[in-house]
C-alpha positions as CSV (number, residue, x, y, z in Angstrom):
1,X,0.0,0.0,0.0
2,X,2.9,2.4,0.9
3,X,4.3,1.7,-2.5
4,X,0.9,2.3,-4.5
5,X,0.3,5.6,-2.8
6,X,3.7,6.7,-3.3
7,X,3.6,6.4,-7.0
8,X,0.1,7.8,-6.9
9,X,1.5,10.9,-5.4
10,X,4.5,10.9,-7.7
11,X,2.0,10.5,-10.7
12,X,-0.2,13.1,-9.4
13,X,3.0,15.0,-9.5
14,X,3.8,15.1,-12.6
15,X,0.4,15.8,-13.6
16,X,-0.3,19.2,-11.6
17,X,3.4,20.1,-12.5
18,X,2.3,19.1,-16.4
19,X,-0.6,21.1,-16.7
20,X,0.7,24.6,-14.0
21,X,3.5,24.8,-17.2
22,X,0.8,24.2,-20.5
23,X,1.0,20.7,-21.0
24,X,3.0,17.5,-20.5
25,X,5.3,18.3,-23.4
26,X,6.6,21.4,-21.5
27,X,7.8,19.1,-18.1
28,X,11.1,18.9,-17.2
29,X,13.9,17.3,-14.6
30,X,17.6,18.3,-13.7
31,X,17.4,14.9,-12.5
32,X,20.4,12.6,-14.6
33,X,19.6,9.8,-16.1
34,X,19.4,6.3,-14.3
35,X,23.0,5.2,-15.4
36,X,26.1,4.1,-13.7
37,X,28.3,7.1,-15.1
38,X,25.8,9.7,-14.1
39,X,25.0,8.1,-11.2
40,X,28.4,7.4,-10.1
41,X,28.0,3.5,-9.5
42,X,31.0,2.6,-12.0
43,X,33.4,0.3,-10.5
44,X,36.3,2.3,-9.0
45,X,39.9,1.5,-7.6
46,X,41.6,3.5,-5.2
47,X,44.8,2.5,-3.3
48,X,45.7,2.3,-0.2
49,X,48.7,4.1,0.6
50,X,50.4,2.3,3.9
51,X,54.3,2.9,4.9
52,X,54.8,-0.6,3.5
53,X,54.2,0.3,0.3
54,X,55.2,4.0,0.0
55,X,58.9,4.0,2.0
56,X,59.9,1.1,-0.4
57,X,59.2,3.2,-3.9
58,X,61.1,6.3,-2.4
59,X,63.9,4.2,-2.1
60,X,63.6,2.4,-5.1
61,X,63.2,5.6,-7.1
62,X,66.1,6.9,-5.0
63,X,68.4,4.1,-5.7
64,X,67.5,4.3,-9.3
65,X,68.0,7.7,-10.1
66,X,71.4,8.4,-8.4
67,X,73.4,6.3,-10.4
68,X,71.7,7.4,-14.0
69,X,71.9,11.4,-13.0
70,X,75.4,10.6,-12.2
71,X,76.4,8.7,-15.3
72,X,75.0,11.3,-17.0
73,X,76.4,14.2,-15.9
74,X,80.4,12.7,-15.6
75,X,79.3,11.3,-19.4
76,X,78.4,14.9,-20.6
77,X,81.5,16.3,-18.7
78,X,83.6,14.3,-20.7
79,X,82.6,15.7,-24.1
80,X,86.2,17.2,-24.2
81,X,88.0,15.1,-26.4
82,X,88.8,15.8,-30.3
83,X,89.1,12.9,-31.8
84,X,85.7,12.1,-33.4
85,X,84.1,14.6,-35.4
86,X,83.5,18.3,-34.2
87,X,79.6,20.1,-34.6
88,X,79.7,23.5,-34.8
89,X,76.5,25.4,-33.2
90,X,74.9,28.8,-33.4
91,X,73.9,29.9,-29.8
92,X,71.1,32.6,-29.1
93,X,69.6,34.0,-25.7
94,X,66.9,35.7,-24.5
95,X,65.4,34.6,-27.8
96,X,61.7,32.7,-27.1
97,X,60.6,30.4,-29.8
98,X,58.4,29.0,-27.7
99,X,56.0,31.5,-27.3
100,X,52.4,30.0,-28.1
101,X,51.5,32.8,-30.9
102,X,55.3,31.9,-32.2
103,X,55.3,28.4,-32.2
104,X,51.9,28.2,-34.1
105,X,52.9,30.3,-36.5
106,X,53.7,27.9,-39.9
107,X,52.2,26.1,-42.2
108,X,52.9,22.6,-42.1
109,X,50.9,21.5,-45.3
110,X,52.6,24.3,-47.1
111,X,56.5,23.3,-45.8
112,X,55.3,19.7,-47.1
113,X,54.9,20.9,-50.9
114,X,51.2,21.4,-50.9
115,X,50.7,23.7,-53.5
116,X,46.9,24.7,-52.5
117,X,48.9,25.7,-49.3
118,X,52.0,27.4,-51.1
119,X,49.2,30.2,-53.0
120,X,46.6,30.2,-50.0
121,X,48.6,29.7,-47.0
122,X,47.1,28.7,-43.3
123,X,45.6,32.3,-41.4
124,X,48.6,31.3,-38.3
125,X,50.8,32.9,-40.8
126,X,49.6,36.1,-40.0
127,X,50.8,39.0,-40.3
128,X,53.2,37.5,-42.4
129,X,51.1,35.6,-44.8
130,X,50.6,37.9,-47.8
131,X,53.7,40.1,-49.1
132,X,52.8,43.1,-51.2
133,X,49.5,41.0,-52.3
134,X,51.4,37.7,-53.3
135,X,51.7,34.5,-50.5
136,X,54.9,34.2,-48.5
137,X,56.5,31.1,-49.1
138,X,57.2,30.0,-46.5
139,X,54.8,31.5,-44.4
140,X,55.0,32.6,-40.4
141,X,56.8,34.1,-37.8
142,X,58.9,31.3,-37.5
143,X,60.0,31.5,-41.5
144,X,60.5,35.2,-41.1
145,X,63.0,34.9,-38.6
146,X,65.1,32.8,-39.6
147,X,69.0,32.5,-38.6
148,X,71.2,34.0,-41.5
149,X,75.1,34.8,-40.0
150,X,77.5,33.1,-41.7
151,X,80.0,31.9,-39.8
152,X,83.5,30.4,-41.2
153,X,86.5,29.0,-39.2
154,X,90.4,29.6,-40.1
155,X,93.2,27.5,-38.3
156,X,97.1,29.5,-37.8
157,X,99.7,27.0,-38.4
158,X,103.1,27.5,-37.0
159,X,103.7,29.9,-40.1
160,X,101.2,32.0,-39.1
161,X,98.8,30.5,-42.8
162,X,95.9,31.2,-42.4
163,X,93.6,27.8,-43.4
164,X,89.9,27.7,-43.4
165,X,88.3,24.4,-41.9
166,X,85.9,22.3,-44.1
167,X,82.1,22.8,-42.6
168,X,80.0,20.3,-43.8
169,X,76.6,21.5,-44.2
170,X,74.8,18.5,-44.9
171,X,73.6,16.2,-42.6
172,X,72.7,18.7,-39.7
173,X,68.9,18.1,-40.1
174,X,66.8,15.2,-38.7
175,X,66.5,12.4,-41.1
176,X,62.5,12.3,-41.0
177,X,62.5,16.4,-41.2
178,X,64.5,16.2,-44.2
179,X,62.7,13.2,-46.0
180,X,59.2,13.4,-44.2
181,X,57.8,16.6,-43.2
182,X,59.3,19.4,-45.7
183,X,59.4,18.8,-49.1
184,X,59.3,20.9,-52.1
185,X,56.5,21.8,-54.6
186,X,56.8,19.7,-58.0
187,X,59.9,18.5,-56.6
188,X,63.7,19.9,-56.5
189,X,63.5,20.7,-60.4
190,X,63.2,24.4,-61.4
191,X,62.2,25.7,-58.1
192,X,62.3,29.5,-59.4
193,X,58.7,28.2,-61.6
194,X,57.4,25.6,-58.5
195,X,57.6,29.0,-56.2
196,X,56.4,31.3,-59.1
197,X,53.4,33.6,-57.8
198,X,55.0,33.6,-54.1
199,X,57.1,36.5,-52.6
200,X,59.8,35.7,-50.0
201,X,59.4,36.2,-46.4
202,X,59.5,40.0,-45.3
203,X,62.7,39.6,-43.3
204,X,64.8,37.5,-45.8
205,X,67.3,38.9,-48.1
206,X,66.8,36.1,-50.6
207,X,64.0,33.8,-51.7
208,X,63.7,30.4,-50.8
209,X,64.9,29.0,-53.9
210,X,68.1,30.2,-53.5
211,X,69.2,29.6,-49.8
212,X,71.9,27.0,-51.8
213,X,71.3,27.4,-55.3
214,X,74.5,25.2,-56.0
215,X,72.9,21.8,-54.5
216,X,69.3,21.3,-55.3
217,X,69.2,18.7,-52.8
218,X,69.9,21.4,-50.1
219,X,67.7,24.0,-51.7
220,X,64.6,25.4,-50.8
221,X,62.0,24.1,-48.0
222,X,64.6,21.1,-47.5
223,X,67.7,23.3,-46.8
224,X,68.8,22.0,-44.0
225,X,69.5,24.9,-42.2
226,X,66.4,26.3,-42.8
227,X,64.9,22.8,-41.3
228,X,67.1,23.0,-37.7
229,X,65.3,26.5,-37.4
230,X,61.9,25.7,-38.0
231,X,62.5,22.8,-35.2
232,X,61.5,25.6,-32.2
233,X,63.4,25.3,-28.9
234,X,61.5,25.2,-25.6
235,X,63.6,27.3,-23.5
236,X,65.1,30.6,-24.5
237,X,68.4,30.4,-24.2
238,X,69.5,27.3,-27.0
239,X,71.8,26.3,-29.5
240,X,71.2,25.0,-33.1
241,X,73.4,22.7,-35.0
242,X,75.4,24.6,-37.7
243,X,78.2,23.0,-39.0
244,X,80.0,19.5,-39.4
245,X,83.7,19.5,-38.9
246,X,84.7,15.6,-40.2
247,X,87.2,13.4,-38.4
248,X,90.1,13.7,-41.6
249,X,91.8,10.0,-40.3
250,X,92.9,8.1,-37.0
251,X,96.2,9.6,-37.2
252,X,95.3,13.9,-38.0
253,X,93.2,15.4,-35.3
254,X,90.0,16.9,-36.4
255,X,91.3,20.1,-35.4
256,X,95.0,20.7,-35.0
257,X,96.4,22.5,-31.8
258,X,96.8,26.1,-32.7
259,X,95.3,29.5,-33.1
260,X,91.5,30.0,-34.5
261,X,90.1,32.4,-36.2
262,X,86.2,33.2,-36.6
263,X,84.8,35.0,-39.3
264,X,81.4,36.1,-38.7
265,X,79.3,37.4,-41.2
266,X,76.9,40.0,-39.2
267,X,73.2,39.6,-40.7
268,X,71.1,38.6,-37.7
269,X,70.4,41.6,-35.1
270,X,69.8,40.6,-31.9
271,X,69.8,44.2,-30.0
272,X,66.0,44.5,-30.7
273,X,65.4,41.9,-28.1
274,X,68.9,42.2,-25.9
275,X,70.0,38.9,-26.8
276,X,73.8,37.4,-27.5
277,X,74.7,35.2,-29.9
278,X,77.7,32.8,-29.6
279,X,79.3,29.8,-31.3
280,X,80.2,26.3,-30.0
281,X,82.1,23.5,-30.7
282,X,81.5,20.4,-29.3
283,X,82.1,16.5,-29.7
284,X,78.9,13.9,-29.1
285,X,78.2,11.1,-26.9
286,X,76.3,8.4,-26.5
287,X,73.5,10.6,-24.9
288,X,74.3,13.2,-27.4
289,X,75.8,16.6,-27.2
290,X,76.9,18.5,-23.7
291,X,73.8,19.1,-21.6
292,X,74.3,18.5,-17.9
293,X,70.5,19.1,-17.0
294,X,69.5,16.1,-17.8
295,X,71.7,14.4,-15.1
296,X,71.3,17.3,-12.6
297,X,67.8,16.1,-12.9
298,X,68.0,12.7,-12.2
299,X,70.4,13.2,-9.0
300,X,67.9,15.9,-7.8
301,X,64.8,14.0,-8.2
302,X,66.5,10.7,-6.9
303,X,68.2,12.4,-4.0
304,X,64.8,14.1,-2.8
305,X,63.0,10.9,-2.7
306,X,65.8,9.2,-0.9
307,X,66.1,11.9,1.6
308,X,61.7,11.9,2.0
309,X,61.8,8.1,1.8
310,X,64.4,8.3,5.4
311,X,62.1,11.1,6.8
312,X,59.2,9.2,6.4
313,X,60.9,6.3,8.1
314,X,61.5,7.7,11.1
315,X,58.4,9.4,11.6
316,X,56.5,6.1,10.8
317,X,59.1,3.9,13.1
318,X,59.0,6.9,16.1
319,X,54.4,6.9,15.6
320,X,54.1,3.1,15.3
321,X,56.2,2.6,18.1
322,X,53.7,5.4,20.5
323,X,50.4,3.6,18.7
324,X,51.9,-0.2,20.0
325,X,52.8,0.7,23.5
326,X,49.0,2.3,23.5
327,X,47.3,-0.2,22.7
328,X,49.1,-2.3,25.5
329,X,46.2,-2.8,28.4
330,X,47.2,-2.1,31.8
């Protein structure tokens, strides 16, 4: 009986509340529907976190960490030697490439050889998509800035010649940039007629098409130091890959003892935004060039959970301790 009159008052609910609002059409509920994810019956997990579990991974993660931030950081101290080949990078600071409205601004399609995106490029671009009423190829913030010193390196031998050092340029890119993501329209044939119709980016001195007019396989969207730009950096002080100095043999060091020279050609102002620019020369490793962050990392992260995995140790030996002795009756 409860039952029936309860649904006869719920019924009769819905009725008065029907016709006060003009009809049973117009009724409505906030109420969710009758299902376990709005009603919040889905099955659910959640650990329990004892000392017996937690201490153990703090020491784990402890244990672990030490010993990779260390080998490392003694593995990227020991970039020194010159005996394998020498890469020569372009350094900047204080210069952000990646700021959101920065990073955005490209077209991908376009750097791929798209040619519906090489005469209508993507509205990121802006404001430097159009050029004096003709599509900038390529297109963006990112394009328009591009790096453009050139930057040559002399040896003195012991009669004070003055010898320049071979830079490869080649080979400075990332394999799946170069072959994968940037590509030219219609090819590497006659790029002056694939880029017809476009004007260079406002910034350059020179169009695309002729960034290394001597090798068309190093020309246009797939020169290769046009690619190691367009690869943003996330902090903003960084260094770019410029330059391959090439082991000569086992027996002639890649770069004789001796006085240097470096000729810098001065085309990239960096005032505007009080930044320095600087060039490096460094050896690889295993882990890659000289970067000691990574390992001051690891020995950070796995010293603090060492030192919070002994903290919590004694706190939980000195409170389990109090709680046994309290449960002892008299």
């Amino acid at each position: 009986m409860m039952a029936s009159s309860y649904n006869a008052k719920e019924e009769d609910g819905h009725h008065s509340g029907a016709s006060s609002h003009g009809g049973a059409g117009a009724a409505k509920s906030k109420k969710p529907d009758n299902t376990a994810f709005k009603q919040q019956r889905l099955p659910a997990w959640q650990p329990i976190l004892t000392a017996g579990t937690v201490l153990p991974a703090f020491f784990v993660i402890g244990l672990i960490f030490i010993p990779i931030g260390i080998g490392l950081f003694v593995s990227s101290n020991n970039i020194k030697e010159f005996e394998s080949n020498v890469f020569m990078y372009y350094g900047l600071s204080n210069f952000y490439q990646n700021h959101r409205r920065y990073v955005k601004s490209r077209d991908d399609s376009q750097l791929n050889g798209d040619r519906s995106a090489l005469t209508s490029p993507s509205k990121e671009c802006e404001p430097y998509r159009t050029s004096e009423g003709l599509p900038i190829a390529p297109c963006g913030a990112i394009a328009n800035s591009l790096f453009n010193d050139t930057l040559e390196l002399y040896h003195i031998d012991s009669n004070g010649t003055r010898n320049a050092i071979p830079l490869v340029k080649k080979g400075i890119a990332w394999w799946t940039d170069k072959h994968v993501k940037f590509r030219n329209p219609g090819g590497n044939n006659n790029l002056t007629v694939a880029f017809q119709g476009t004007n260079k980016p406002v910034n350059w001195r020179k169009p695309v098409y002729e960034l290394d007019p001597s090798d068309p396989e190093n020309n246009g969207f797939i020169n290769e130091d046009f690619i190691v730009w367009m690869r943003t950096a996330a902090l903003p002080t960084f260094r770019k890959l410029y330059r391959i100095i090439q082991k000569k043999s086992s027996t002639t060091p890649t770069l004789p003892s001796g006085k240097y020279i470096l000729d810098v050609t001065y085309n990239y102002p960096v005032l505007s935004f009080d930044g320095r620019k600087r060039m490096i020369l460094s050896t690889i490793s295993w882990m890659g060039g000289k970067n000691p962050f990574l390992g001051i990392a690891y020995i950070t992260v796995g010293s603090i959970c060492f030192f919070l995995g002994v903290v919590l140790l004694i706190i939980h030996h000195k409170y389990d301790t109090r709680n046994n002795s309290a449960d002892i009756p008299n």
